[in-house]
Phi, psi and omega in degrees: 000153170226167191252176126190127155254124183242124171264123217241117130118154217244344147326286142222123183278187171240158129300085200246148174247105199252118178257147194204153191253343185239152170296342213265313187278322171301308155334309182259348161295338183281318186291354164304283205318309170315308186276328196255117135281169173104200187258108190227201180211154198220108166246164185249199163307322201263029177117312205283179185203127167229157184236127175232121158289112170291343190267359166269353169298118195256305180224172164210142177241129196236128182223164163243113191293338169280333163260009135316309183305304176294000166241017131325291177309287174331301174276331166310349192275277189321340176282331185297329184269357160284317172320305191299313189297320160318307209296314183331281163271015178289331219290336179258012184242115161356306222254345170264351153345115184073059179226091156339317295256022182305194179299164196263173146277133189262137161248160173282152193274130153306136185075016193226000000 
């Protein structure tokens, strides 16, 4: 699937988003978007319509949602192996040594 997401209104924009099952199709809608001044209209595969004011457009993203997904992944690896590496050298620096930082022990109150 692709994407483009147009962010409409220069204050706070919003985003709307039009999904598409071919690049080819996505493709050419953005470059519709790039090219059309004015007033225009967009549908994607799944239904939506959108009517655009071109002088309201703030940015437009054209994605490939699967290789979005894997560079989810990626970076999500990667933060686990920044994570990892902390642990590492805590576990090899002296002064951090015995230094815990797991969960508190909860105890029952005396007298209740």
């Amino acid at each position: 699937m692709f994407l483009i997401s147009i962010a409409m209104g220069r204050s706070q924009p919003i985003v709307w988003t039009l999904m598409f099952k071919t690049e080819e199709r996505a493709g050419s809608t953005f470059k519709m978007i790039q090219e059309n001044m004015g007033s225009f209209a967009l549908d994607d595969d799944f239904g939506q319509i959108i009517s655009v004011e071109k002088a309201n457009v703030v940015a437009v993203m054209c994605e490939n949602a699967e290789m979005s997904k894997l560079a989810h992944i990626e970076r999500g690896m990667h933060e686990q192996k920044i994570k990892s590496a902390i642990v590492t050298r805590m576990q090899a620096d002296p002064a951090m040594r015995g230094h815990n930082p797991g969960p508190a022990i909860l105890t029952p109150m005396m007298g209740r």
